[in-house]
Backbone as CSV, one residue per row, in Angstrom:
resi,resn,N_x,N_y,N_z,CA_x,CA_y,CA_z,C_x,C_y,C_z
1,UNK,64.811,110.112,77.375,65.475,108.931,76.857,66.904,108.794,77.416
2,UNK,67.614,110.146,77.551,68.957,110.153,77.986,69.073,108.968,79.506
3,UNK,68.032,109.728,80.378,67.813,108.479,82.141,67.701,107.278,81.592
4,UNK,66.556,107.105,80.650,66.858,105.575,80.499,67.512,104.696,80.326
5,UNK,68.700,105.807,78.993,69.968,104.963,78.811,71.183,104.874,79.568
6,UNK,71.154,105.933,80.689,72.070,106.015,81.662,71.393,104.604,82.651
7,UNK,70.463,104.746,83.198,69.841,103.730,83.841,70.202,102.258,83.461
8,UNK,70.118,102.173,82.086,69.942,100.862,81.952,71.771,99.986,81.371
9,UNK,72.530,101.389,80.921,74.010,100.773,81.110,74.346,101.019,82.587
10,UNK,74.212,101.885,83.266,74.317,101.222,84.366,74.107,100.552,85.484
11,UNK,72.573,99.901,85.285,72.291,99.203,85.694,73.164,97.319,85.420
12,UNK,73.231,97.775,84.103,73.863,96.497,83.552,75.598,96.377,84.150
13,UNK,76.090,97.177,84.428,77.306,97.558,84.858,77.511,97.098,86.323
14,UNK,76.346,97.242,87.089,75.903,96.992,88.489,76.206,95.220,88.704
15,UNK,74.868,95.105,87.576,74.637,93.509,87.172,75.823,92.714,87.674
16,UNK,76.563,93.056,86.394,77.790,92.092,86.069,78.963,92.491,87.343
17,UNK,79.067,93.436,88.133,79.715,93.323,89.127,79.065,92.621,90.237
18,UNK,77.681,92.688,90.081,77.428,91.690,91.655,77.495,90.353,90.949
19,UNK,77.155,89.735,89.910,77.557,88.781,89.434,79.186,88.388,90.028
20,UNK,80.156,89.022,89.697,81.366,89.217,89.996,81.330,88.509,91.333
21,UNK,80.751,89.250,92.267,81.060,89.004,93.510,80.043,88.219,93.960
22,UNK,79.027,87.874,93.766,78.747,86.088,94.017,79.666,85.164,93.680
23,UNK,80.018,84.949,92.219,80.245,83.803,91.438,82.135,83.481,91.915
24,UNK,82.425,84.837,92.210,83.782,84.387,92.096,84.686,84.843,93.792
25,UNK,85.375,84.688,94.491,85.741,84.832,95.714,86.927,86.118,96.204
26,UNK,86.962,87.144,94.772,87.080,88.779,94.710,86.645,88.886,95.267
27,UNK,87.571,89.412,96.665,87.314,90.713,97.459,86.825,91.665,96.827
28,UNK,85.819,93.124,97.634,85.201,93.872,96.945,86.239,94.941,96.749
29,UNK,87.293,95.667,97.526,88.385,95.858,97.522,89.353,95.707,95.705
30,UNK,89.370,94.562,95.427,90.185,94.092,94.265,88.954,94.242,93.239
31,UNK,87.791,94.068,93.298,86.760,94.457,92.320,86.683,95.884,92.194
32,UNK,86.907,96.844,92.868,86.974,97.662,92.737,87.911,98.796,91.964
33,UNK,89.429,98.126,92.389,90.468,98.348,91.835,90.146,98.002,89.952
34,UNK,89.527,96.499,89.816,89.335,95.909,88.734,88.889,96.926,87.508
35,UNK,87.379,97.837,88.587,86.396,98.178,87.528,87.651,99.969,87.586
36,UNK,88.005,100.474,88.001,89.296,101.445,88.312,90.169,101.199,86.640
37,UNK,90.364,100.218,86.703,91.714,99.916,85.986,90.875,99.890,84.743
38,UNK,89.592,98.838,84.900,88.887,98.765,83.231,88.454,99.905,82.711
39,UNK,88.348,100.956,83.819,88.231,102.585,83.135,88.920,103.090,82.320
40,UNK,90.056,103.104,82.804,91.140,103.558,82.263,91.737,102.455,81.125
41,UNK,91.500,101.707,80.834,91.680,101.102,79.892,90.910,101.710,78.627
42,UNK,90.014,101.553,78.755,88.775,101.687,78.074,88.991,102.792,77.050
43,UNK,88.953,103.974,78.315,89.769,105.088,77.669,90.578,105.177,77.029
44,UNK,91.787,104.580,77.500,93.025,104.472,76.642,92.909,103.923,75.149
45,UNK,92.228,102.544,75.158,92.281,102.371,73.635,90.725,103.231,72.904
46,UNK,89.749,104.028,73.629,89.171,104.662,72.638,88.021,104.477,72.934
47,UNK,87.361,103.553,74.250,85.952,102.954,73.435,84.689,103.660,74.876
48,UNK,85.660,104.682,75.915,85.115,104.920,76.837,84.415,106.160,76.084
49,UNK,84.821,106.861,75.617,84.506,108.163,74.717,82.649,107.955,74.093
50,UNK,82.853,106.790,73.009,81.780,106.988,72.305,80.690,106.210,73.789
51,UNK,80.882,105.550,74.348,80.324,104.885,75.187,79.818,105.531,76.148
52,UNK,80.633,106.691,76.973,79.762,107.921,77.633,78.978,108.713,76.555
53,UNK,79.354,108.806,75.432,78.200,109.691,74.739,77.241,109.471,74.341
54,UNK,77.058,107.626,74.613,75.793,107.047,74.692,74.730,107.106,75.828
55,UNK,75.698,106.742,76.525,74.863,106.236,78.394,74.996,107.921,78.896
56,UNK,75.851,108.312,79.049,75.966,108.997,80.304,76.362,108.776,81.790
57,UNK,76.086,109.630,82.533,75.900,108.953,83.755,75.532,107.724,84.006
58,UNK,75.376,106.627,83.379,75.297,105.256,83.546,76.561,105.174,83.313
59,UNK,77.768,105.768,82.662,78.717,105.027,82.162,79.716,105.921,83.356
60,UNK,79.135,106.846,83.417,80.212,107.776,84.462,79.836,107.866,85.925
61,UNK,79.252,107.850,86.426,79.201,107.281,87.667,79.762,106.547,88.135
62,UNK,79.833,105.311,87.863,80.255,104.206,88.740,82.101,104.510,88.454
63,UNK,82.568,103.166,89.038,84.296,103.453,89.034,84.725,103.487,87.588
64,UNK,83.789,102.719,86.691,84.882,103.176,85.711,84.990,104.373,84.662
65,UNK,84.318,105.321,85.099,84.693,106.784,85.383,85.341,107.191,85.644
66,UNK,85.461,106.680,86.802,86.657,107.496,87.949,88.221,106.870,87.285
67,UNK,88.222,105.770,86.800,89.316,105.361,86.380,89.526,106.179,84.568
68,UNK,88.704,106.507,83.883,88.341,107.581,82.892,89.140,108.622,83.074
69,UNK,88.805,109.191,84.132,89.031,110.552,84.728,90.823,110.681,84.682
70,UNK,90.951,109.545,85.781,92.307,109.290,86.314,93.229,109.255,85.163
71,UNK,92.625,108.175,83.866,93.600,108.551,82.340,93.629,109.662,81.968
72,UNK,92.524,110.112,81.487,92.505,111.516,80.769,93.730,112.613,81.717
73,UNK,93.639,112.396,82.810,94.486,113.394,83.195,95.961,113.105,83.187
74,UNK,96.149,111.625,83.231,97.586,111.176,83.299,97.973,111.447,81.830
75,UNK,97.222,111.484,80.664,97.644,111.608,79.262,97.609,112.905,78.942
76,UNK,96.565,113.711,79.622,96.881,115.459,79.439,98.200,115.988,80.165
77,UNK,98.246,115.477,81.557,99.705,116.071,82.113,100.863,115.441,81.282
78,UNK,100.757,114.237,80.654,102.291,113.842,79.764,101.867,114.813,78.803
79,UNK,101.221,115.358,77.878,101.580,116.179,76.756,101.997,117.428,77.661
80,UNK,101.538,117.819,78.605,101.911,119.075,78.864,103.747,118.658,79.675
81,UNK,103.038,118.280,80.851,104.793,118.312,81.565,105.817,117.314,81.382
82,UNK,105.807,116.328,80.048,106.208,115.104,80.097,106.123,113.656,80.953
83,UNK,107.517,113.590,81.324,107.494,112.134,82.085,106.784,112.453,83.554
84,UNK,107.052,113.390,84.140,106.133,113.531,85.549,105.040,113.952,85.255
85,UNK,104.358,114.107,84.415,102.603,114.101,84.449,102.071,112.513,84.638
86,UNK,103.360,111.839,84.749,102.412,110.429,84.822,102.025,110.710,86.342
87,UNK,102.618,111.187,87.574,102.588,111.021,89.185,101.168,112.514,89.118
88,UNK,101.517,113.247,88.306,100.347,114.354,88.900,99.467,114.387,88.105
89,UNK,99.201,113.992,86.868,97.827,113.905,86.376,96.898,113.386,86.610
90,UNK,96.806,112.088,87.426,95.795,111.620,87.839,95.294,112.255,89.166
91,UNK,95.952,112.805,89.783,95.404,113.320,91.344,94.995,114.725,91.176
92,UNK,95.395,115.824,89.964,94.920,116.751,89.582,93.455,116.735,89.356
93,UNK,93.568,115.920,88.237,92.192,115.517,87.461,91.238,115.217,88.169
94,UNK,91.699,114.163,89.499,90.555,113.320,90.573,90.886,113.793,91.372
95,UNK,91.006,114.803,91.967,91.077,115.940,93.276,89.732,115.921,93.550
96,UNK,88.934,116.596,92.615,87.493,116.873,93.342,86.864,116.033,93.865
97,UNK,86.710,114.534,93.209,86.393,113.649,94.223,86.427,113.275,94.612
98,UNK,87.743,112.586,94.757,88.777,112.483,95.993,88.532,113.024,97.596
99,UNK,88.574,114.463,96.987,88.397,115.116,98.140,87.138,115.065,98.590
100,UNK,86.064,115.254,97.654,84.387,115.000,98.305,84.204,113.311,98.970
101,UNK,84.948,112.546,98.283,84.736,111.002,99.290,84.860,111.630,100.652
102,UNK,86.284,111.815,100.906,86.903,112.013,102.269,86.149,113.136,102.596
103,UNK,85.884,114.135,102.398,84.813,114.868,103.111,83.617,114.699,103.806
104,UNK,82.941,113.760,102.937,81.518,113.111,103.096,81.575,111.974,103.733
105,UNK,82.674,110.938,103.645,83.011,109.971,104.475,83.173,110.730,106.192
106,UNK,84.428,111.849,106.386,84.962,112.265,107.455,83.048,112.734,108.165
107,UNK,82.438,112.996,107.335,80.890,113.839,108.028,79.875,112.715,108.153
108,UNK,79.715,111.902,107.628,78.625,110.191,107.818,79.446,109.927,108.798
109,UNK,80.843,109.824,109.137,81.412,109.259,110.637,81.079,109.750,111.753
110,UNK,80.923,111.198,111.527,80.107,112.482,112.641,79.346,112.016,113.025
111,UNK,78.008,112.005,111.454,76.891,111.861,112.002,76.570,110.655,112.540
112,UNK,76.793,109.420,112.139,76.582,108.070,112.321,77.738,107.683,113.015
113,UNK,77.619,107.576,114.916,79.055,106.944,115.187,78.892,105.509,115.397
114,UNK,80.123,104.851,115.163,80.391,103.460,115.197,79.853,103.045,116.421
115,UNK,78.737,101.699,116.284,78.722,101.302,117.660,79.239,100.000,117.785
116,UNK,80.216,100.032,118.517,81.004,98.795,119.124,80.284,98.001,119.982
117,UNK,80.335,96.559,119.250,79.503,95.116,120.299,80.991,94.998,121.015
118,UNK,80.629,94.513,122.250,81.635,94.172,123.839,81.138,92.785,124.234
């Protein structure tokens, strides 16, 4: 039951972003940032919490996870180091995948090279 409900919030999550980007003339770029920021919102006032403990990986996967992630750590480094946990909590927290994009990006460029039309 857990796949299904991951599946089907985020499938619905999918939805309403390609909706997004038919209906309206958002770059995917700024949609991206969008669903980033609605993470961390989410989080912030409370409602990302019970909402991953519904879905799951439907709710954490996509970006607004990653924007999840990025709060939780900016609000754990202010209790711990104060005013500069706002600059290092989020890159602490999102190191790991951070770094696995650019890893896995730097190795699909390997394997798959660009072919340039002339």
């Amino acid at each position: 039951m857990d796949y299904v409900k991951a599946f089907i919030i985020g499938g619905i999550i999918c939805a309403l972003v390609q909706i997004l980007m038919e209906k309206t003339k958002l770059l995917p770029g700024r949609i991206m940032v969008l669903l980033v920021c609605t993470g961390a919102i989410l989080g912030a006032v409370g409602i990302f919490e019970p909402l991953k403990k519904f879905a799951g990986a439907g709710v954490t996967v996509p970006l607004l996870g990653f924007g999840n992630v990025l709060w939780t750590g900016v609000k754990e480094a202010i209790d711990k180091d104060g005013f500069l946990g706002i600059f290092s909590g989020g890159l602490e927290s999102g190191a790991v995948g951070i770094s696995a994009a650019l890893i896995f990006g730097y190795l699909s460029a390997l394997i798959f090279p660009l072919k340039r039309k002339m």
